[in-house]
N, C-alpha and C positions, 0 to 999 in steps of 0.2 A: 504494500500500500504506500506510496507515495504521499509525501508530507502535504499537499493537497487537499488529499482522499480525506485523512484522517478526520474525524468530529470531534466535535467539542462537546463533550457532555459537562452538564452542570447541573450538581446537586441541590435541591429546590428546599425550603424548611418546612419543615413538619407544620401541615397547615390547618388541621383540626384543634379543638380545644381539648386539652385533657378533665375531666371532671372529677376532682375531689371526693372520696365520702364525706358528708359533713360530720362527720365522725371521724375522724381521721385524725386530728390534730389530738383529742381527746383520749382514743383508743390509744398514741401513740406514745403520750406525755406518761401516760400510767405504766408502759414498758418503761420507759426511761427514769420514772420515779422510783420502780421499784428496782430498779438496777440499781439507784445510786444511795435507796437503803440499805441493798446487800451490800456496798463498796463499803459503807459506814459501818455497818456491824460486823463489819470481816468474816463475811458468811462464804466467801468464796461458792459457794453454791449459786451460782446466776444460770437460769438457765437461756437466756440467749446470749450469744458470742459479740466479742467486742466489734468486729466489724458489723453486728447489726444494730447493736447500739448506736454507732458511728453514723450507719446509713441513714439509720432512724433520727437524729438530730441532724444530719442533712439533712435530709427530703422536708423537715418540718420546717426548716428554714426556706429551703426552693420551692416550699409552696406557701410561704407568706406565713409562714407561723413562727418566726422567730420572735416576734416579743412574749406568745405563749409562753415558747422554748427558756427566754430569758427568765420571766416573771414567775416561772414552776421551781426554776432551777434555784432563786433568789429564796420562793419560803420555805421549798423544801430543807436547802444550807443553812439557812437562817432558825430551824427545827433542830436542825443537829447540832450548830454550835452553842443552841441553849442547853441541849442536851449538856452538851461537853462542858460547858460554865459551871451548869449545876453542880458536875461531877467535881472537879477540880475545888468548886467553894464547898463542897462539904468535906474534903480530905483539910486534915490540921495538922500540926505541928510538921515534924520532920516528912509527912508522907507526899506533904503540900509541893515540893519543887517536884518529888517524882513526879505523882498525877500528870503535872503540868507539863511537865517533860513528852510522859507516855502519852499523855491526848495531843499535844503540838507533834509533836511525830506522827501518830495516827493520822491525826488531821492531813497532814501533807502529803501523805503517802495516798489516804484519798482524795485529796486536791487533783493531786498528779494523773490518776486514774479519771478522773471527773472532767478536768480540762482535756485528754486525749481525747474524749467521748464526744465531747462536744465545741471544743474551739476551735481547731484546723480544719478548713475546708478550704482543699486547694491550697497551702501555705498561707490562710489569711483568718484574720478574726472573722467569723460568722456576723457578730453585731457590729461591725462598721461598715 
């Protein structure tokens, strides 16, 4: 075929709408919460895998649900660092730096966990 001959094809974008369940955002926040209870309780028992976790806080963001995403993430963290306050103000005397110690460690380790879950998409923060 001589360079001529040859066409030009050109890929055209997807031209239909895609349609949400309106449940969707709801159904999906509840995986995502209850995932990031077991990170908290070091339950290691989650039973979906971190990549759907991952995909899962994508997709809610690529379909307009990231201030859900945000604002779920926000009281759920905000539940467990009271949790953790509590813990840490009822330990006294000498026992008072460990706790504090062992919950700031906890905490980070599921920090760490938490932010892979949901802040890199594509190398970028999701809320900006």
């Amino acid at each position: 075929m001589s360079s001529q001959e040859k066409r030009n094809f050109q890929i055209e974008a997807f031209k239909h709408r895609v349609v949400v369940d309106p449940e969707y955002a709801d159904k999906t926040w509840k995986i995502l919460e209850h995932a990031i209870h077991e990170i908290y309780h070091h339950n290691g028992i989650i039973t979906v895998t971190f990549e759907e976790l991952y995909r899962n806080a994508y997709n809610m963001v690529l379909h307009s649900f990231g201030e859900k995403l945000y604002s779920g993430l926000v009281s759920t963290m905000t539940v467990h660092l009271q949790e953790i306050a509590a813990s840490v103000e009822a330990s006294q005397g000498p026992l008072f730096l460990e706790e504090l110690n062992n919950k700031w460690t906890q905490h980070n380790k599921a920090l760490q966990t938490i932010r892979d879950i949901v802040i890199n998409v594509h190398g970028q923060n999701i809320y900006s």
